[in-house]
C-alpha positions as CSV (number, residue, x, y, z in Angstrom):
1,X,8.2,-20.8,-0.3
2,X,11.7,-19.5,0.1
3,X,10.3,-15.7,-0.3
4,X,7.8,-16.3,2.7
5,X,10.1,-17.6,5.1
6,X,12.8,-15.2,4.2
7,X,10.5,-12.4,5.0
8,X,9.4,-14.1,8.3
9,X,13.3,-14.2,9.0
10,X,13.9,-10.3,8.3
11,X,10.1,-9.8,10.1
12,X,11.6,-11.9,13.8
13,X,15.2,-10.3,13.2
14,X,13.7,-6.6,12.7
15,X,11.7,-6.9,15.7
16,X,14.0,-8.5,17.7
17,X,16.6,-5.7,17.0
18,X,13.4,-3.0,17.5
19,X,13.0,-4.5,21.1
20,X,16.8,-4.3,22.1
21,X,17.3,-0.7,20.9
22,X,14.0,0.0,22.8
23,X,15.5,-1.7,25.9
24,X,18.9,0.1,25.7
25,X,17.5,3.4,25.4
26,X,15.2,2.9,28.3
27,X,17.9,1.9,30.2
28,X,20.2,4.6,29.2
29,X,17.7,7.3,30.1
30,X,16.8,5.6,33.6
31,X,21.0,5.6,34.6
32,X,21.0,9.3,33.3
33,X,18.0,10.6,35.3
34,X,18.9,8.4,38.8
35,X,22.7,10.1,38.1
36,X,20.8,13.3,37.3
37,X,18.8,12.9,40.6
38,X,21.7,11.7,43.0
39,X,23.6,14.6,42.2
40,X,21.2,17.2,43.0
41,X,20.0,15.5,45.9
42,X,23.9,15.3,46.8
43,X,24.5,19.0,46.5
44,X,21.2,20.6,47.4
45,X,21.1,23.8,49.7
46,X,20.4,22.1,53.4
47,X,18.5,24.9,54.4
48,X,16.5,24.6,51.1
49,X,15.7,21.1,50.1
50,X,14.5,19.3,47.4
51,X,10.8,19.7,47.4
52,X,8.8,15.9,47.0
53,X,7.4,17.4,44.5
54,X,9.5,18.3,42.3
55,X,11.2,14.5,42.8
56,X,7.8,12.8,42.2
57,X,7.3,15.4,38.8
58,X,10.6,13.7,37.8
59,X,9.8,10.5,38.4
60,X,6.5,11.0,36.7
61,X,8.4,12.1,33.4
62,X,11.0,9.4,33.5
63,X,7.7,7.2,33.5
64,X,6.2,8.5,29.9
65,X,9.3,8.5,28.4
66,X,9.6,4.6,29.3
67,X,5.4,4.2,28.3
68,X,6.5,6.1,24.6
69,X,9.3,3.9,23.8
70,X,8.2,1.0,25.0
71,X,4.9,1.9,22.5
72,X,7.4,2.4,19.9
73,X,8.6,-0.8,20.2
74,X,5.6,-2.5,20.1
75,X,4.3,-0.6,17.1
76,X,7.7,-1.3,15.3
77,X,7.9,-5.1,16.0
78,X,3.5,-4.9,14.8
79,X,4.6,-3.4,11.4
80,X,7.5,-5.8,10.3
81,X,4.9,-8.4,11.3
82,X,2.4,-7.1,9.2
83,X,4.6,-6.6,6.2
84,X,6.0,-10.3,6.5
85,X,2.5,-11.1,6.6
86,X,1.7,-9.2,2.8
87,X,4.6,-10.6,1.5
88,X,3.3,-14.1,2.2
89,X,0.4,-13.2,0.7
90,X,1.9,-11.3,-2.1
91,X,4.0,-14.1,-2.8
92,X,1.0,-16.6,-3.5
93,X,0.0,-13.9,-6.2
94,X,2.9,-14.9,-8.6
95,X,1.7,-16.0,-12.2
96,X,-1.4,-15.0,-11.9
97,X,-3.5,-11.9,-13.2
98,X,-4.5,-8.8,-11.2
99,X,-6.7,-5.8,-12.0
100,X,-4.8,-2.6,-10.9
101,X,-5.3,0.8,-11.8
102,X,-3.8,1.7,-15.6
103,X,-5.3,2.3,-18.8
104,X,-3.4,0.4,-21.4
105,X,-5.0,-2.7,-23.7
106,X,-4.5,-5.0,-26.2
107,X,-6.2,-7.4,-28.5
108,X,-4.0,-10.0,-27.4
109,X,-5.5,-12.8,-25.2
110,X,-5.2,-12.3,-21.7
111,X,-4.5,-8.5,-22.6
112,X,-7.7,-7.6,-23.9
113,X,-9.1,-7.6,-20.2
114,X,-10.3,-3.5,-19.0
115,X,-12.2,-2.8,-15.7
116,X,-13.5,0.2,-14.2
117,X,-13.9,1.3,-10.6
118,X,-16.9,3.9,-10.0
119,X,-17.8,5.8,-7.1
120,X,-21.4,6.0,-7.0
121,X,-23.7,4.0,-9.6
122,X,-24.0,5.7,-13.3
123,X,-27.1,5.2,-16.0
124,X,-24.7,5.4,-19.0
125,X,-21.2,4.2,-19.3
126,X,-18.9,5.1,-22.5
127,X,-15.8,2.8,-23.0
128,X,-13.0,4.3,-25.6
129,X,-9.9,2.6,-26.8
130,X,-7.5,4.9,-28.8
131,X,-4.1,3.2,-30.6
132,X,-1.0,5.5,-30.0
133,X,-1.6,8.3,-32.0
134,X,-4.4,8.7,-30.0
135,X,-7.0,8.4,-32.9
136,X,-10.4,5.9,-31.9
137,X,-10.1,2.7,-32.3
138,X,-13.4,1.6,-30.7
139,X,-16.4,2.8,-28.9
140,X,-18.3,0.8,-26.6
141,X,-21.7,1.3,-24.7
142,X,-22.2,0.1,-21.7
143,X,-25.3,1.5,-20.6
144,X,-25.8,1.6,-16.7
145,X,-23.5,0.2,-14.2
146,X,-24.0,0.1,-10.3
147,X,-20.9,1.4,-8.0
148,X,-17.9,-0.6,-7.8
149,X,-15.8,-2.7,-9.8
150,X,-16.6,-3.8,-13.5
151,X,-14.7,-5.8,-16.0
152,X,-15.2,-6.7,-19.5
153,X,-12.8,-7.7,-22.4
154,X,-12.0,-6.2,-25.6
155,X,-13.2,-8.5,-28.6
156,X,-10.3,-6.9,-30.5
157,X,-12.5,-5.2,-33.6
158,X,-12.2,-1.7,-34.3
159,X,-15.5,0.2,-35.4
160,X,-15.7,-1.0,-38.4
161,X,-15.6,-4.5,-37.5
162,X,-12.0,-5.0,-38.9
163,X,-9.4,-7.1,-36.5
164,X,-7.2,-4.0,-34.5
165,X,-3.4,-4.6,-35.4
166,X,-1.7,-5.9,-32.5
167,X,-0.1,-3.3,-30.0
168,X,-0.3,-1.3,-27.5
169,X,-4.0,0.8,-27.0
170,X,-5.4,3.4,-24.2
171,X,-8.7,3.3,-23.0
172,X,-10.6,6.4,-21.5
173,X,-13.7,5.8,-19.1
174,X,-16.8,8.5,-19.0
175,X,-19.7,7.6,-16.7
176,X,-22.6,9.6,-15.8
177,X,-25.6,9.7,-14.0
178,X,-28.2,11.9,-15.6
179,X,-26.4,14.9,-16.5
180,X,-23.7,14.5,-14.1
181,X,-20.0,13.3,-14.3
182,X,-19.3,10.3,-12.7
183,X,-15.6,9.5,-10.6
184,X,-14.0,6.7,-12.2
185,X,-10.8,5.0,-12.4
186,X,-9.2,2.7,-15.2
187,X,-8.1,-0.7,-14.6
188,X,-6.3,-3.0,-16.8
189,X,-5.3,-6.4,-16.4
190,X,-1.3,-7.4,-14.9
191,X,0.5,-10.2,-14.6
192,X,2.8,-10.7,-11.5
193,X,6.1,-12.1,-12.2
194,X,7.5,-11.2,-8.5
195,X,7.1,-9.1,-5.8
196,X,9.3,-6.8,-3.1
197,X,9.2,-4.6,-0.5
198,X,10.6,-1.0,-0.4
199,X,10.0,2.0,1.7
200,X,6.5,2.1,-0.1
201,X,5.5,-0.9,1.4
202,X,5.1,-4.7,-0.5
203,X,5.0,-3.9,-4.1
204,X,4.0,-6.3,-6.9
205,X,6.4,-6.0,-10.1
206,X,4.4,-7.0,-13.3
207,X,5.3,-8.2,-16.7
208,X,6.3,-5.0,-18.9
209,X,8.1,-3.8,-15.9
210,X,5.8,-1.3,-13.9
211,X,5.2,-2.2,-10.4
212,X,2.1,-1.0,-8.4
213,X,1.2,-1.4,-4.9
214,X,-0.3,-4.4,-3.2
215,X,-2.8,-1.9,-1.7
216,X,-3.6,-0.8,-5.5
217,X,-5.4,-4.8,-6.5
218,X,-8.9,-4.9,-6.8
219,X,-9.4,-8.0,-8.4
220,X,-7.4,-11.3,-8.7
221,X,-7.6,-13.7,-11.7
């Protein structure tokens, strides 16, 4: 609860201190240009004066500028809102599970969860988990899978039916559809323990220490 109404704290603060820069520059640049403007009016050639013209141009100009940082200020204050608002939600993600991109496994419970993400539906789907030295563990056939996000969970049996010792394993993905590649990307299974926010955005720090992006979840446990 703390982390939520801290970031709604830094969210008011930042935007209130957005709005009175925004305020003091617009200011500044108005007593410059009317300074600007009084002393040319002040030392204009009488027998050439300023033209309306020119004066309304000015006045034009010193209008945009005002529109620009006043839209600046707006869109400043509209994204500290919006990250206070993804840290809330990040925040109600903490203990559980999330399906991020990564291709790492175990045969541990709760670790032996893989997913896959394709981009257009495949007839045959390949699934292979290598230990660290690369060699293959485990081969598994998926047959056809439609586009979109898939998950399934490793039983923990090598090829030959024996119990995987327990570790760390990779997993590789190769779809295709008739004699054609399929795009994929890998998705294991994390655990938030907490989450910040840097110049990336709100990022959710798992267990094992890596840290992806809240934009990154596609699917929550």
């Amino acid at each position: 609860m703390s982390t939520v109404q801290d970031a709604g704290n830094v969210s008011s603060q930042f935007g209130a201190g957005a709005a009175r820069t925004a305020k003091n520059g617009t200011a500044d640049t108005q007593d410059r240009f009317l300074s600007l403007l009084v002393a040319q009016m002040k030392n204009q050639d009488p027998l050439n004066p300023l033209d309306n013209a020119q004066v309304t141009s000015q006045m034009a100009q010193l209008s945009t500028v005002e529109g620009i940082e006043n839209m600046n200020s707006s869109l400043q204050a509209m994204v500290a809102s919006m990250g206070a608002n993804q840290m809330a939600q990040a925040a109600s993600l903490i203990g559980r599970g999330v399906l991020v991109p990564g291709d790492t496994v175990s045969p541990a419970q709760f670790e032996d969860v893989m997913g896959f993400e394709l981009a257009r539906p495949a007839d045959k789907v390949t699934v292979s988990i290598h230990d660290a030295a690369g060699g293959l563990v485990r081969k598994l056939e998926l047959g056809s899978r439609e586009a979109g996000v898939s998950v399934l969970a490793w039983d923990g049996l090598t090829d030959s039916g024996t119990a995987a010792p327990a570790g760390q394993y990779s997993f590789k993905i190769d779809a295709v559809q008739g004699d054609q590649p399929v795009s994929s990307v890998a998705l294991n299974l994390g655990m938030v323990n907490s989450v910040s926010q840097n110049g990336q955005g709100v990022q959710l720090n798992l267990a094992g220490n890596t840290s992806v992006g809240y934009a990154e979840i596609r699917q929550i446990f």
